[in-house]
N, C-alpha and C positions, 0 to 999 in steps of 0.2 A: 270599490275597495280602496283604502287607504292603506300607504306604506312610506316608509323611509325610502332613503337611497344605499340603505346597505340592507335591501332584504334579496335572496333570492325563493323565488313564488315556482312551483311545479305547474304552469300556467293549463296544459292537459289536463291536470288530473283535477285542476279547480273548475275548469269549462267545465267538465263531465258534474265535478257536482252541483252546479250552480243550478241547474231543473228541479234536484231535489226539496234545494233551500225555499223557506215562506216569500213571499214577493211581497208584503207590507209586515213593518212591525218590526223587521228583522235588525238586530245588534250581536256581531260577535266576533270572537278572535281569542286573545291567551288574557283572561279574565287572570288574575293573580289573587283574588279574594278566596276565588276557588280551588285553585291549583295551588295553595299553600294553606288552606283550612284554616286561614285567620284573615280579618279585615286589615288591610293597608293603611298608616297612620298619618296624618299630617306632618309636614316638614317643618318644624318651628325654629331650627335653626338658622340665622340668617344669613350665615355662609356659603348655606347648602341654595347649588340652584335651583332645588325646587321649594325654594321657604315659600311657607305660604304662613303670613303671619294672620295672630286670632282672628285680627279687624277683617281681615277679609276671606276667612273662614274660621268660625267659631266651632266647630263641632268637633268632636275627638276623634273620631274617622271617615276613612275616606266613599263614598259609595264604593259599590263592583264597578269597576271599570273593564273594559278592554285595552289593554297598554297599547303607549301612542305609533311603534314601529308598527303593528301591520292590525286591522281588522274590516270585516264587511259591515256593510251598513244594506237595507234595501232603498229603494230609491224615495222612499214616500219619506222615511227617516232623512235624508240626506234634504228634502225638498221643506221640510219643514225649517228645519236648521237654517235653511236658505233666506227662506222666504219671511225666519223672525232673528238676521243678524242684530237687526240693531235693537232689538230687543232683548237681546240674549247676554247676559256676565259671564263674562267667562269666569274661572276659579285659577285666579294669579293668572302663571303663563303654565297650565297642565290643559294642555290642549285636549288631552284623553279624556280627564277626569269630567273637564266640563262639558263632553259631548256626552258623557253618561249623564249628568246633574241632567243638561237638557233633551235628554229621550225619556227620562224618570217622568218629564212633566205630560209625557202624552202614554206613559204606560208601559215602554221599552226598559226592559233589562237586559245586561250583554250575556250572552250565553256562551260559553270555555267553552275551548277546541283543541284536542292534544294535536292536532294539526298546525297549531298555531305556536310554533316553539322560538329559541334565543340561544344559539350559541355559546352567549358567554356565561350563560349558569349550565347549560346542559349537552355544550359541545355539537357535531358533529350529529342530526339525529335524520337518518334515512327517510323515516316517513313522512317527516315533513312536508306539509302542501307549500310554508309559509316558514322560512326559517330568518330569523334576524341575527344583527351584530356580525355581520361580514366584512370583512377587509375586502377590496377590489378583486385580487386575484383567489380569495376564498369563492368568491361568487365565482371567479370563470373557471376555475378548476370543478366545482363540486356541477356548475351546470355542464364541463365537458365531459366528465364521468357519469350524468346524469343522461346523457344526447346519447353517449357511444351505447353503454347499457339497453336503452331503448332499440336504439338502431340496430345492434345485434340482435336483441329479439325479435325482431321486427323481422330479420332475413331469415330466423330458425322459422317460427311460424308463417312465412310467408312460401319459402322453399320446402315445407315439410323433411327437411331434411334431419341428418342423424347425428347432426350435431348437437352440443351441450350448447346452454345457452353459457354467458361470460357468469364467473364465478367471483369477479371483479365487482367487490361492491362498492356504493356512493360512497361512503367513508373510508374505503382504505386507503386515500393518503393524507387524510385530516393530518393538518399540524396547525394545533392550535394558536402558537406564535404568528403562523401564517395568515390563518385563516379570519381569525376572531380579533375586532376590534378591541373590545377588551377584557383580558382573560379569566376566568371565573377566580383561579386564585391567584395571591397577593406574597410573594416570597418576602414576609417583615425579616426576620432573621436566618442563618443558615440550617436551620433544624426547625422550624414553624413555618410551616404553611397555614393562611388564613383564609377561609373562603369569603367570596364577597357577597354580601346580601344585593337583593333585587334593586335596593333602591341607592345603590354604592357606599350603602357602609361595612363594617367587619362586622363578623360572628362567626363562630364555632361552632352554633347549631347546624345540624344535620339538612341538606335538601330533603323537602319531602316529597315524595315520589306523586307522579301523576296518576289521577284514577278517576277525574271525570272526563265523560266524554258525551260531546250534544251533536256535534256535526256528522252529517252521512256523508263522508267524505271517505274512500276505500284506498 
């Protein structure tokens, strides 16, 4: 599995499902082609850091990718990659994009996972196996509420006892100022809020909600 340094990963609840997952072949994580029911476009602007100018991608959109903060690969994917560096272009400096471009060549598409979420478009989200765009102490807070939760249930069913479990969930002290790198909206004036799009620009389009789901992850 690949990630940034501001992911926090439910490392249990990924062990558990890692038996389920294919063991060759395998690409996936928060596919955004899917999860927003349009193809992602080239950066042509050369301001932006992800320009990617024609010469060195001519095409008008981008494959499916799995975005570069967190996704799994299996190991045969990962050995391939390996073992054809120096034959490999990368696509500019989109690290993601072009490890999609190169599993396309042997037959790999990434497969979305609502397991596989981002803070800073969708805040604080529980179920999360793999959540990105965390601030330092967003990670230690959301894993110490994540530890105790456990560890209380852990002494209800372990003691059969007649206690409630904690009713204290992962997110009741999310503060997004705190927590999230950077935050979904954009204060331009004092009565306009502007949400941010995935790829950090403005729009006033609506998120669209998530509704696939491929991983057996519980």
């Amino acid at each position: 599995m690949l990630t940034d340094d501001d992911i926090l990963i439910d490392t249990l609840r990924l062990l558990e499902a890692l038996p389920t997952l294919p063991i060759t072949k395998f690409y996936a994580g928060q596919v955004w082609a899917h999860h927003f029911n349009s193809p992602r476009l080239p950066q042509r602007d050369p301001k932006h850091r992800n320009y990617l100018p024609p010469e060195v991608y001519p095409m008008s959109q981008l494959p499916p990718f799995a975005i570069g903060p967190h996704y799994i690969l299996s190991a045969d994917c990962a050995e391939f990659i390996a073992k054809n560096r120096n034959q490999l272009a990368s696509v500019g400096t989109l690290e993601d994009v072009s490890v999609a471009m190169w599993l396309f060549a042997i037959g790999v598409h990434p497969q979305h996972s609502d397991q596989f979420m981002n803070a800073r478009l969708f805040g604080c989200v529980e179920h999360a196996v793999s959540l990105a765009d965390l601030t330092p102490i967003g990670i230690i807070e959301m894993h110490a509420a994540r530890t105790t939760i456990k560890n209380e249930n852990s002494t209800f069913f372990n003691t059969h006892s007649t206690m409630t479990t904690s009713s204290a969930a992962v997110c009741d002290k999310y503060d997004q100022l705190k927590w999230v790198k950077t935050p979904r909206f954009s204060l331009l004036k004092e009565d306009a809020v502007v949400s941010l799009d995935p790829d950090g620009g403005q729009s006033r389009a609506p998120i669209a909600p998530l509704t696939t789901t491929t991983l057996n992850i519980k």
